[in-house]
N, C-alpha and C positions, 0 to 999 in steps of 0.2 A: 574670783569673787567668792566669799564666802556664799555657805550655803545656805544659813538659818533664816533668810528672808525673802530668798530668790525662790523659794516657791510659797504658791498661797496657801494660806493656812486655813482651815475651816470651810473651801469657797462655797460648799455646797449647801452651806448655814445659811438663815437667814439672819442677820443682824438687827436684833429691835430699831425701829422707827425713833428717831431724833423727833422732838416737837420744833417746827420754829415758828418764828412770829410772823417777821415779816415788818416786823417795825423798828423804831429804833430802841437803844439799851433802855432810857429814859420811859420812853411812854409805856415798856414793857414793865418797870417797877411798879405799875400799878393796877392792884384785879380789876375786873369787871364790877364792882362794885367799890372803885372809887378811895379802898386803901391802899396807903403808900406798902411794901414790900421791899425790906431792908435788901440791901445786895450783898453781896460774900463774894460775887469773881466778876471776871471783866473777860470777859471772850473777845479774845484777838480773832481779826480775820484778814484777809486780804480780797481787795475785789479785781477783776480780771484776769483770764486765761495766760496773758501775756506777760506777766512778770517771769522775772529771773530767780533764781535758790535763794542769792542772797540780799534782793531789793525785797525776797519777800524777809527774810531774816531781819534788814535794816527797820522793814516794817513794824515786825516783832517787837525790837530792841526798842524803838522809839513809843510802842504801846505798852510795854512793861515797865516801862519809866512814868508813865500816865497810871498805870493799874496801881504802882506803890502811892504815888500819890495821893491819891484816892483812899488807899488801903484797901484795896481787894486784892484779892489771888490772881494771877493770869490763869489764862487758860486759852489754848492754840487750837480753833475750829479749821484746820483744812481738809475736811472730811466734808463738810455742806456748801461748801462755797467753792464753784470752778477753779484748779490751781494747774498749772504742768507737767505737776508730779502726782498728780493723783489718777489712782489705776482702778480695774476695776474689781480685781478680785482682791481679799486681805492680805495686804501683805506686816509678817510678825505681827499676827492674830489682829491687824486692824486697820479698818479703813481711812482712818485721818493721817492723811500723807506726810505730816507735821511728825507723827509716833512713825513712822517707816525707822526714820533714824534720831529721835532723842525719847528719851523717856516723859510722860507728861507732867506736865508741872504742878499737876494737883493732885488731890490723892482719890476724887471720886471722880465718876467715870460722865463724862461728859452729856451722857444720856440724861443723866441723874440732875447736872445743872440745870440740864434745859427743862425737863420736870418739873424740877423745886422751883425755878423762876426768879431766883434769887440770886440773878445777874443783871449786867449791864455789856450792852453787846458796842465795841471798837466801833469807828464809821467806816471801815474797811478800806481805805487810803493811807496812802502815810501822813503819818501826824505835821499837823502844820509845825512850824517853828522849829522844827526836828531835822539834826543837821543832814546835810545830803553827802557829808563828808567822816563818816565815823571812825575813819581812822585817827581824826582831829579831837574826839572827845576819850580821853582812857579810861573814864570811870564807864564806859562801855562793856568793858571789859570787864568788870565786875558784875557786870549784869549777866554777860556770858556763862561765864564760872558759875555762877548759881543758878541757872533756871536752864541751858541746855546742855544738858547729860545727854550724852551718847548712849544710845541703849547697846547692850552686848554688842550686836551681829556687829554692827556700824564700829562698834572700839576695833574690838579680834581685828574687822576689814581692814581698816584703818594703819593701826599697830603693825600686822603683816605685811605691807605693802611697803612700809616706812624703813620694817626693819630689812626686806628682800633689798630694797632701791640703795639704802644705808646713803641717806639724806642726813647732810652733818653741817658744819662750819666751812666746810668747805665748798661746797655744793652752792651754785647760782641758781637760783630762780626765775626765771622766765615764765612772766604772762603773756601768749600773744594772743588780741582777739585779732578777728577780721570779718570775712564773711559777711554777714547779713548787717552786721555793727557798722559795716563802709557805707549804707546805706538807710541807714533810722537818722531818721527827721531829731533835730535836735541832740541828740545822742553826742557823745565827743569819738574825735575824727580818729583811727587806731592806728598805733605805729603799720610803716611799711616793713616788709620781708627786711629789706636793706636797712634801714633803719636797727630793726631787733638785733640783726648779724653783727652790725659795724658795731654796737653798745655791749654786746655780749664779748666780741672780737677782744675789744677792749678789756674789759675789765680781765678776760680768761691771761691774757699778758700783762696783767700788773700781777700775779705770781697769789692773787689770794684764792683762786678757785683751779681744782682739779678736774670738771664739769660741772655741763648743767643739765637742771632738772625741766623743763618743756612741760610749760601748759598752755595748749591749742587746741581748739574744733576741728582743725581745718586738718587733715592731710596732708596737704599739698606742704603748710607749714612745717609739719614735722620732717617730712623727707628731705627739703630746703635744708632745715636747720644740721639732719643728720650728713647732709653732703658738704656742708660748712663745715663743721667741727665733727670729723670720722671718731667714732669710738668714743665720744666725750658726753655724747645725749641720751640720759634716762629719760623716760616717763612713764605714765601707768597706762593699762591698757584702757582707756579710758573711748568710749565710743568717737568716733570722729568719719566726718567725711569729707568730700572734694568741695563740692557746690551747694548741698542741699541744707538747709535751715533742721537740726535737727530734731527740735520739737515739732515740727511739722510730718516729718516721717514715722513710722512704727517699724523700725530694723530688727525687731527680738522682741523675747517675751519679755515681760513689763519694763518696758523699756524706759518709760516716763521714772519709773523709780529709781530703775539704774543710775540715767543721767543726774539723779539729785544725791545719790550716792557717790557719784564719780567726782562731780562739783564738789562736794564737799570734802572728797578725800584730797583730792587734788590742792585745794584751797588750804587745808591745814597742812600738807605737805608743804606745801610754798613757805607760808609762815615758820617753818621747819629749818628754811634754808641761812646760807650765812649773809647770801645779798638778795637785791631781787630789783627786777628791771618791768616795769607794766605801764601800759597804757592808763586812762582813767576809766576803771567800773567797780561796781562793786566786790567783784571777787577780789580782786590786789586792795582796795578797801581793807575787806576784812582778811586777808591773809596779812596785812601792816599794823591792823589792832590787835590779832590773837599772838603777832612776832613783839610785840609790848619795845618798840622800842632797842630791840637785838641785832638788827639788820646790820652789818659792818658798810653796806652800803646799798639804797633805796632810793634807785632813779626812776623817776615816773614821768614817762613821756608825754607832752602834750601840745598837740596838734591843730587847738581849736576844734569848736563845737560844728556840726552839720547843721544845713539851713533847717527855720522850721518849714520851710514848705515841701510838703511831703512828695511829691514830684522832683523837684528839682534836689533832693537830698539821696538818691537815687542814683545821680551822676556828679554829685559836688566831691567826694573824696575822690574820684576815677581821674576829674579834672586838676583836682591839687597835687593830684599825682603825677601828672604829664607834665604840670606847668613848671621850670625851671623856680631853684628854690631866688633868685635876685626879679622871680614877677609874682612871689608871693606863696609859689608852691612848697610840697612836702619837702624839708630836708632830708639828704641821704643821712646822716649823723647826728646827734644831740650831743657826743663829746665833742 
């Protein structure tokens, strides 16, 4: 991992005080004395500890599209609003876990919005009417390209990692979730081990990939895959474990930042490759929007969604698993 971000910068500083309100963007345009107060930005936020890198990104994407609207500037608060990736000490001279890895989208410093008051603050959900599929809008992509620049540490990381792996046209992509994902209430159901093997199996003997590149949490997954295909499985070192939820763990120093580093390196690698095989989430999402379209071949496995009852969704993929695929359960294959 590069080094420019992996320790904290300044930590013994104190950071001036953010004002906030506490209300919504609206009732904020107006002083205590009852004048309206033009606006200039739109502060994106996300609400909940529980989001993912990039449902929080999808977030983004869907309130930048609202901020142009409007015509204000965005502007990306994950510095005051609980996120996953937010640590405690600065990391690359700053606390808004948003600036860990892109540069911000404005050119004054976020203290100073909230100051002048001459904003309008997101409802911190994802936008109504905003697709839940954005590999399906490309003008997405253009929204990308302009507003999230990779700040240094995150390219260098990035760039090094791409060029060590030497991820080409040839190279498969492999998304496998599993873990905690076989288990969220409404969530969609993730391929199985055999599953991933037999599609991978495939396509590595139609003669267009040399290997694949393995994106997995889990462990258990990667060693599967590397005793399936001996010699053929790159990936990054990317934090991973057996059993445990790894946002819920602390394995290393700032660990929450890593992970959102890793996700995302991980994620434009994919997009990098010359096919790619993924369940449905958001990271195969947006590794399908940033490949624009390049993929020589893009199968996305789906398995049906988890029940919503949060109990019973707990054991509903364990069960599709066991049950023979002719009484409704998981196929070994999707070729």
């Amino acid at each position: 991992m590069n080094g420019g971000c992996d320790l904290p910068l300044n930590a013994g500083q104190k950071t001036g005080k953010i004002l906030k309100t506490g209300v919504t963007g609206e009732e904020h345009n107006r002083t205590k004395f009852g004048d309206k107060i033009v606006s200039e930005f739109y502060i994106i936020w996300r609400e909940g500890r529980g989001a993912g890198f990039f449902s929080i990104i999808s977030t983004i994407l869907g309130h930048i599209r609202i901020s142009e609207a409007k015509g204000l500037t965005p502007v990306v608060d994950m510095e005051n609003h609980p996120n996953a990736y937010i640590e405690k000490d600065e990391i690359c001279g700053t606390k808004n876990s948003f600036e860990y890895y892109f540069k911000p989208m404005q050119k004054v410093s976020l203290n100073e919005i909230y100051q002048e008051g001459k904003y309008e603050l997101s409802s911190g959900q994802y936008p109504n009417d905003f697709t839940m599929s954005i590999s399906t809008d490309p003008s997405l992509l253009d929204i990308w390209k302009k507003y999230f620049v990779l700040n240094e540490t995150t390219s260098v990381h990035i760039d090094t990692i791409q060029s060590s792996l030497k991820i080409d046209s040839r190279t498969l992509g492999v998304h496998f979730r599993g873990q905690e994902m076989r288990r969220a209430a409404l969530h969609p159901l993730p391929m199985t081990v055999k599953q991933a093997i037999a599609i991978s199996k495939g396509l590595l003997e139609s003669g267009n990939y040399d290997r694949i590149f393995l994106v997995t949490e889990g462990s258990n997954y990667l060693k599967k895959f590397k005793h399936a295909f001996p010699g053929k499985v790159i990936h990054t070192s990317a934090f991973r474990s057996f059993i445990w939820n790894s946002y819920k763990i602390r394995a290393r120093k700032h660990h929450r930042y890593k992970l959102g580093l890793e996700i995302l390196t991980d994620t434009i690698l994919l997009s990098k490759c010359g096919g790619l095989i993924s369940g449905s989430s958001n990271v195969s999402e947006m590794a399908i929007l940033l490949n624009n379209g390049e993929y020589a071949q893009n199968i996305q496995v789906r398995n049906g969604r988890n029940s919503k009852n949060r109990l019973f969704a707990k054991f509903y993929w364990y069960l599709m698993y066991l049950l023979p695929k002719k009484f409704g359960g998981l196929p070994k294959s999707n070729l």
